[in-house]
TIROKE-412051 format. One record per residue (C-alpha): x, y, z. Coordinates in steps of 0.02 Angstrom, whole numbers, plus 50000, padded with zeros to 5 digits. Example, Ala and Ser with C-alpha at 12.3 -4.5 7.8 and 13.67 -1.06 7.14 Angstrom:
REM residues 2
506154977550390/506844994750357/
This chain:
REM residues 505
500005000050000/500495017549956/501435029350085/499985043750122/501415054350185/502345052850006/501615063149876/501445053849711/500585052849550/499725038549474/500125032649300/499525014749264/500225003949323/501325011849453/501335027349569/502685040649539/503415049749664/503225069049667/504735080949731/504245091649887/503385088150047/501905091249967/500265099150053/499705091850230/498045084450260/496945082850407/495835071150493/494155083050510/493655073850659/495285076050756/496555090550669/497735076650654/498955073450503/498445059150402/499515062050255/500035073050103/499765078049923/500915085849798/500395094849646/501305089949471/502345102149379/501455110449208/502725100449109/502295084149212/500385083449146/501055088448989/502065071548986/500695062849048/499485067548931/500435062748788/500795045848863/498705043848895/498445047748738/499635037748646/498995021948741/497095026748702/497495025648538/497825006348564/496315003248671/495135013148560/495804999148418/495384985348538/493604976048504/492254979948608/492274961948699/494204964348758/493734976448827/492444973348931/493314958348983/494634969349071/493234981249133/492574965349208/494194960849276/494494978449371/492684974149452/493234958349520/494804965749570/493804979549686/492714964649743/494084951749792/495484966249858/495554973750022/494154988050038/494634990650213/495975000850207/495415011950073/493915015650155/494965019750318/495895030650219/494315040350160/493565043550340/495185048150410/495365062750253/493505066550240/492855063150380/491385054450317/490545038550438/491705024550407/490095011650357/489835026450224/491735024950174/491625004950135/489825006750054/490285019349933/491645008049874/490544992549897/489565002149740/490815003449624/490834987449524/489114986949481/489475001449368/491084993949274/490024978549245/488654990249178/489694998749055/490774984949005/488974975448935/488174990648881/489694996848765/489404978348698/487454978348657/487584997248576/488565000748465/487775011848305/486095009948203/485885002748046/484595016847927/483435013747807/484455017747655/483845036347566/484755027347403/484515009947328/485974999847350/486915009847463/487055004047633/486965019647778/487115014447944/487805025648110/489405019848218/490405028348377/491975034148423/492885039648570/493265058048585/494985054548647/495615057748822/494105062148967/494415073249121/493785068449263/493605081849437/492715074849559/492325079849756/492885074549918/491175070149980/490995054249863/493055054249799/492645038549726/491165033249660/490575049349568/492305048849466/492125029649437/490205032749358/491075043549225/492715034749211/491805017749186/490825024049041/492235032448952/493475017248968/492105007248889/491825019548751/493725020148708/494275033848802/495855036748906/495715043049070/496345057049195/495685059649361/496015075149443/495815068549627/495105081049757/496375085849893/495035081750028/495285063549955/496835061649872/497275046849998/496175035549969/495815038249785/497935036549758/497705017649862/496055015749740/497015017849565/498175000349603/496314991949543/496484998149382/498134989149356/497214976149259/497194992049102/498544994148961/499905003449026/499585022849031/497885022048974/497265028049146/498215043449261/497735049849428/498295068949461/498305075349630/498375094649677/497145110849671/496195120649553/497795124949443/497995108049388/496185105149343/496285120249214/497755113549141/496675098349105/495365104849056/496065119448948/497425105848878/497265102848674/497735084248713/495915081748829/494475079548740/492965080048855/492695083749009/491655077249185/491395088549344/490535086249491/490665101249626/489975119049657/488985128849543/490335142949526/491575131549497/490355121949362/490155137049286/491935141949270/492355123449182/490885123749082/491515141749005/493395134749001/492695118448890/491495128548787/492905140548761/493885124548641/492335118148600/492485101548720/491155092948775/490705093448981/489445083449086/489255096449245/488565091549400/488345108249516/487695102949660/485935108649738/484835116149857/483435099749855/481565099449911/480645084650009/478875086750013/477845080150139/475795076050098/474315078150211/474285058050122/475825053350193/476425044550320/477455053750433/478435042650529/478895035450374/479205052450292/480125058050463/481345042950442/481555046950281/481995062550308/483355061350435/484145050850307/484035063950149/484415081250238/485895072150370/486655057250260/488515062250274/488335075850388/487145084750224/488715082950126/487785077449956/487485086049832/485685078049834/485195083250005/483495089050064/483805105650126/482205113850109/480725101650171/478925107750119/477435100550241/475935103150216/475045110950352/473575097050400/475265085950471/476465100650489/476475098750675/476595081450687/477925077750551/479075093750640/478705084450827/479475064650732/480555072850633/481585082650794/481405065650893/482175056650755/483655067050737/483835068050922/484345050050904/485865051650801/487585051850868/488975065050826/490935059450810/492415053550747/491725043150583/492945027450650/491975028550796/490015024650825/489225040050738/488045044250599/488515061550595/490425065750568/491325083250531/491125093650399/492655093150284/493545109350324/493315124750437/492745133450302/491555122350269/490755125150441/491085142850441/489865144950285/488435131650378/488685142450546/488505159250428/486905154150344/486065146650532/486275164850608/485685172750463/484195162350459/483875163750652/484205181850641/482855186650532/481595173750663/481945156750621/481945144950748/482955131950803/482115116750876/483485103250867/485455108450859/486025124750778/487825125950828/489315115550862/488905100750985/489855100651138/490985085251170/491315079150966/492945083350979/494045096150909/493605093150727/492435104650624/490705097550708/489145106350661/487705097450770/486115090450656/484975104150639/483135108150615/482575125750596/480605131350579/479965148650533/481025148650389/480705161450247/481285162050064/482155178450103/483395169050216/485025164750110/485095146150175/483315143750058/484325151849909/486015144549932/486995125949945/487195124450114/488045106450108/487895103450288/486945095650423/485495109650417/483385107650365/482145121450352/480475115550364/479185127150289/477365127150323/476145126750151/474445127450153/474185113550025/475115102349889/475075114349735/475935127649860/477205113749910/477585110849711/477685129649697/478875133849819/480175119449804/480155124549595/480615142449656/482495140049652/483995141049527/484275121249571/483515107449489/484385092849556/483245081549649/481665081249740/480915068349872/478805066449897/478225057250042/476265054049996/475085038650002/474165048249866/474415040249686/473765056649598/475065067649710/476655056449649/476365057149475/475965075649485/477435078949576/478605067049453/477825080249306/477815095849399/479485095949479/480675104349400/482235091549442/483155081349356/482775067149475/481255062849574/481025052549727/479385045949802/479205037049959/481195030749923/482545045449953/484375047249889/484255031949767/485325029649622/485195016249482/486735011149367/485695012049210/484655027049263/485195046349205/486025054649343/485925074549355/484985091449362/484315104549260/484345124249296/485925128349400/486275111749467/487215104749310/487065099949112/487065082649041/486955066649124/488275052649217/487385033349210/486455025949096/486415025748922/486575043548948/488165042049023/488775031848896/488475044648755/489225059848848/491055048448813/490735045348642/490385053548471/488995046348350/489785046148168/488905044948009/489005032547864/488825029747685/489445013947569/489115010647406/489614994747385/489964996147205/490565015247127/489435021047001/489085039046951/487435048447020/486205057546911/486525072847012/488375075647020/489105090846952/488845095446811/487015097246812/486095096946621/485535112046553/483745107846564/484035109546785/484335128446762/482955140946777/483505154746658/483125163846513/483215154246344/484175167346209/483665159846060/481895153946093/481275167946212/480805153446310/481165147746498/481425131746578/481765121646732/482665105046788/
């Protein structure tokens, strides 16, 4: 296993050591070094680059069965190989609850298997011919070389949805690791030994190094998963060379709770959607609509719920870890007292918990009273924090949670058949869930409309975001066509000089 205090890179098959101590990284739970990252040289992703490229080149030539058998292989590789310590690694650098840690990698292989089949079963059309004898039919290629930036809250998984698909297209890959993650997603990369040599490369370091990538002639197309400013900014730099870019930019999610449903159900389900990894998803419910006929009693089971859960060190027994950095809790702590300032109030949490330790601990956190002039019901907040809003009916919960510049998800808790499939048409997400929050399926779209993103990771989707359809045309046998140049006389419309007379083709 790799040194996490020796800053590296990761070309396949091998990790290559950086110069320089490299930056320091903390356990959020205790303040404690748990290792470092370096940051590669301009002239280093230069030489890697060339190297990806030059063994996509070779991949892209390989038939679509090889490959999947090696995409198969790096799944059986995650599944047979030691999880533990990776997973150790990720809860000691973000934080996150260590069951969390081994369950997001858990989910990986599912997707390679996915991708490996599906590049298999799809590969072009075959079109009804617009000439006789002529056979017109539509194929794919790989773009070239994908970027891939992903976040420390899911380090792993959200790159591997992408990466997956694009190996199976034909693609190279680069992975810009995030630094809150760099550990564990360096001791990931040995799985992918069972690639051609240099066809996959794992960058550490900070933003400079992503706009290298992503700005670089020798990339192709591009992945991101993180803040809407930061989407923004790579969607411009891609744009600017004409390079594709899936974004994923985060969100600012409803739950909606019917006078239909019911609410210990929708309470559980609740703790789980606004508090899974301390709110650290970009699919949180952060802004929970309930109508008021069971307002009272869904805010009463929803506060005894998250009573229950247990703050601290995610190695220990906790649900609810540390944020990821002191900023991170600076901006949470920023948007409570601005909510609670203009009459909010708190009925569960609202500050740091007393006893978690010295990390950055924001306590679980249920506010009521909440108003859309409050910033924490028009920005991210990406921490342990739910506003519950009164609403005099359904169509007013529908209204409120579409008045946002997200579009991510949306959860509905009703027993009401009529509600779900009015809420599945009316909200304006790119992913709806009913009775069943914070669910993702391998060969189901992933992503958002509005602000929170463009384009889609999983499912077939996410298979045609790393590829490029190409057009056609054979004629088995070469013959001349009637309407090659030049074109008879008798095509023109003109005037006729000697008969006075005029004519068409």
């Amino acid at each position: 296993m790799r040194d996490p205090f020796k800053s590296t890179y990761y070309l396949n098959p091998k990790h290559v050591p950086l110069e320089g101590g490299g930056t320091t990284l903390v356990n959020p739970s205790t303040l404690q070094p748990v290792g470092v990252f370096g940051e590669p040289s301009p002239q280093i992703v230069n030489q890697v680059l060339d190297r990806v490229n030059a063994a996509q080149r070779r991949w892209s030539a390989m038939d679509c069965k090889s490959r999947a058998r090696v995409l198969h292989q790096i799944a059986n590789d995650i599944e047979s190989g030691d999880m533990t310590e990776i997973a150790r690694l990720m809860t000691l650098e973000t934080g996150k609850p260590y069951p969390e840690s081994i369950g997001e990698i858990a989910n990986i292989p599912p997707v390679f298997r996915y991708y490996a089949e599906m590049a298999r079963n799809d590969a072009g059309k075959i079109a009804g011919t617009m000439q006789t004898g002529s056979f017109q039919y539509q194929t794919y290629e790989p773009y070239g070389v994908s970027v891939h930036v992903v976040p420390y809250n899911f380090p792993l998984i959200l790159g591997s949805w992408s990466m997956a698909a694009s190996l199976a297209a034909g693609n190279g890959v680069v992975l810009k690791a995030s630094p809150a993650g760099t550990l564990c997603t360096m001791a990931f990369m040995e799985f992918f030994r069972a690639l051609p040599q240099d066809l996959i490369a794992c960058l550490p370091g900070g933003a400079d190094v992503g706009k290298q990538l992503i700005a670089s002639p020798k990339t192709h197309v591009v992945a991101f998963t993180g803040s809407v400013p930061t989407g923004r900014a790579v969607a411009v730099a891609a744009a600017e060379n004409l390079k594709p870019a899936v974004i994923e930019a985060g969100g600012s999610d409803p739950l909606i709770v019917s006078k239909h449903a019911d609410i210990a159900v929708a309470a559980a389900g609740a703790v789980t959607a606004a508090f899974l990894q301390s709110g650290q998803v970009c699919t949180s419910s952060e802004r929970i609509f309930v109508v008021d006929d069971v307002y009272d009693d869904f805010v009463d089971e929803f506060v005894a719920r998250t009573r229950k859960l247990r703050i601290g060190d995610g190695m220990g027994v906790a649900e609810i870890g540390p944020l990821a950095s002191k900023e991170a809790r600076n901006k949470v702590e920023r948007l409570v007292r601005d909510a609670t300032e203009k009459g909010a109030v708190v009925e569960v949490g609202g500050g740091i918990p007393d006893d978690a330790g010295p990390g950055w601990f924001f306590a679980p956190t249920i506010l009521t009273g909440v108003t859309t002039d409050m910033a924490l019901t028009q920005e991210e907040v990406f921490g342990p924090v739910a506003s519950v809003i009164r609403v005099s009916d359904f169509d007013q919960a529908l209204e409120l949670a579409n008045a946002s510049q997200f579009g991510l998800g949306g959860c509905l808790f009703t027993g009401d058949l009529d509600e779900a499939f009015q809420g599945v048409n009316e909200l304006q997400v790119g992913m709806v869930w009913v009775n069943n929050p914070l669910v993702d399926n391998d060969a189901l779209p992933f992503g958002g409309v509005k602000n929170s993103g463009l384009g889609r990771t999983l499912g077939l989707q996410g298979l045609e975001a790393f590829r490029r359809p190409k057009m056609v045309v054979i004629d088995p046998k070469a013959k001349e066509a009637g309407w090659w140049y030049p074109y008879p006389d008798e095509w023109f419309y003109s005037d006729d000089v000697q008969g006075g007379r005029k004519h068409t083709g």
